[in-house]
C-alpha positions in Angstrom: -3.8 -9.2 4.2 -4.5 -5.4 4.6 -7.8 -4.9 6.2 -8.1 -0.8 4.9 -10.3 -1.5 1.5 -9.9 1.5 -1.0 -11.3 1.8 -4.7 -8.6 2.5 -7.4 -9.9 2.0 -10.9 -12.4 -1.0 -10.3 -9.4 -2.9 -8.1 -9.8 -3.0 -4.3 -6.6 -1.3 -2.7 -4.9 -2.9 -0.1 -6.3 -6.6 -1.6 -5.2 -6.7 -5.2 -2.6 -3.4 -4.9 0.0 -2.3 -2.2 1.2 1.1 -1.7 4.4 2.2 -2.3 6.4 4.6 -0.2 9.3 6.3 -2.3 11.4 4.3 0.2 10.5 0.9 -2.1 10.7 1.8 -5.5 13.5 0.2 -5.7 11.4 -2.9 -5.6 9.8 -2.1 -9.2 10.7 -3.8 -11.9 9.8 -3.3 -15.6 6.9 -5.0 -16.3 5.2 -4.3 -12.6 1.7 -3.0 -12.8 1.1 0.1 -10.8 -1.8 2.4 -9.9 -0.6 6.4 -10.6 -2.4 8.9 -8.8 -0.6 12.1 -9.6 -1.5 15.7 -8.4 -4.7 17.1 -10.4 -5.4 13.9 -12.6 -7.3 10.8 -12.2 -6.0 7.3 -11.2 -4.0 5.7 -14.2 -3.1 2.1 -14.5 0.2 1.4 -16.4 3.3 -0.7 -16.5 7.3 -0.1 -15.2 9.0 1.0 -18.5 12.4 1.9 -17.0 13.6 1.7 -13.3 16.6 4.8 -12.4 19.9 3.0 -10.7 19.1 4.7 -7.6 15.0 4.3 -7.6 14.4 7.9 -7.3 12.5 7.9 -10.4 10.9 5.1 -12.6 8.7 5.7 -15.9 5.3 4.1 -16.6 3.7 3.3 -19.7 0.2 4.6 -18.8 -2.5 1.9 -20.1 -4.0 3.5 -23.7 -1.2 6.8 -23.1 2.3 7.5 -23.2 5.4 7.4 -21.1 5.6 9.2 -17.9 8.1 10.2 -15.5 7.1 9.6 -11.8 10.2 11.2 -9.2 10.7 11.1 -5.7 9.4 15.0 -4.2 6.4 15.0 -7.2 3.5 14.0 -4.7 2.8 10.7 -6.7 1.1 8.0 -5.4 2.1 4.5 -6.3 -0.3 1.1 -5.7 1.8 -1.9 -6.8 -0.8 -4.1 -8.6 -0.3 -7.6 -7.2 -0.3 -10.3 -9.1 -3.1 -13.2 -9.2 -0.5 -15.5 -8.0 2.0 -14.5 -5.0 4.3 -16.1 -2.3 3.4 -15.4 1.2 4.4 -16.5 4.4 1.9 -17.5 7.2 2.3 -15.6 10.6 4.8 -18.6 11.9 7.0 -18.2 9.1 6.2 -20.8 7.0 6.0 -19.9 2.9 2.7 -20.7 1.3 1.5 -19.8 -2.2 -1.9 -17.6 -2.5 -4.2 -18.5 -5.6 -6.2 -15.5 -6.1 -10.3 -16.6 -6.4 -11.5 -13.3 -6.5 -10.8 -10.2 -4.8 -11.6 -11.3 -1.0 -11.4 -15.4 -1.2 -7.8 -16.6 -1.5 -7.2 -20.8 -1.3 -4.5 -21.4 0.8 -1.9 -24.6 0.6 1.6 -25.3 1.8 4.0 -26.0 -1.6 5.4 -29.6 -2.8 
């Protein structure tokens, strides 16, 4: 778990969000929820719309707004909103499931 707490739009970055390097984006899908903080506006919350073939560009569906285009070179920042429920491994390797109780106390169990 990240240990650098930031606020995004009432969600604690780096426990509910990751951020994304232009290097991942090819790791959104449609449907991902993502933190926008573009050059002279506020941080947005949308949704993936639409993915390019070579991840150098995605749009988002900006909560209560429109489409936009976020590209590679446009000084975007992108938080990946993580979900309530994720897969993660402990630090010998083994997978365990996180169940999200709140924004600093995950439950911890090995899977069936």
């Amino acid at each position: 778990m990240n240990a650098d707490i930031q606020m995004a739009n009432g969600l604690t970055v780096g426990t509910q969000a990751r951020a994304l390097s232009h290097h991942n984006w090819g790791h959104l899908k449609p449907g991902d929820r993502v933190i926008v903080k573009r050059s002279g506006f506020s941080q947005e919350q949308g949704t993936v719309d639409d993915v390019g073939e070579d991840a150098t560009y995605f749009w988002v569906r900006i909560d209560g707004q429109s489409r936009i285009l976020i590209f590679h070179g446009d000084c975007s920042v992108i938080h990946k909103i993580i979900p309530w429920w994720s897969q993660q491994e402990d630090q010998g390797g083994q997978q365990r499931a996180t169940r999200w109780t709140g924004p600093d106390k995950p439950i911890w169990w090995l899977p069936s």
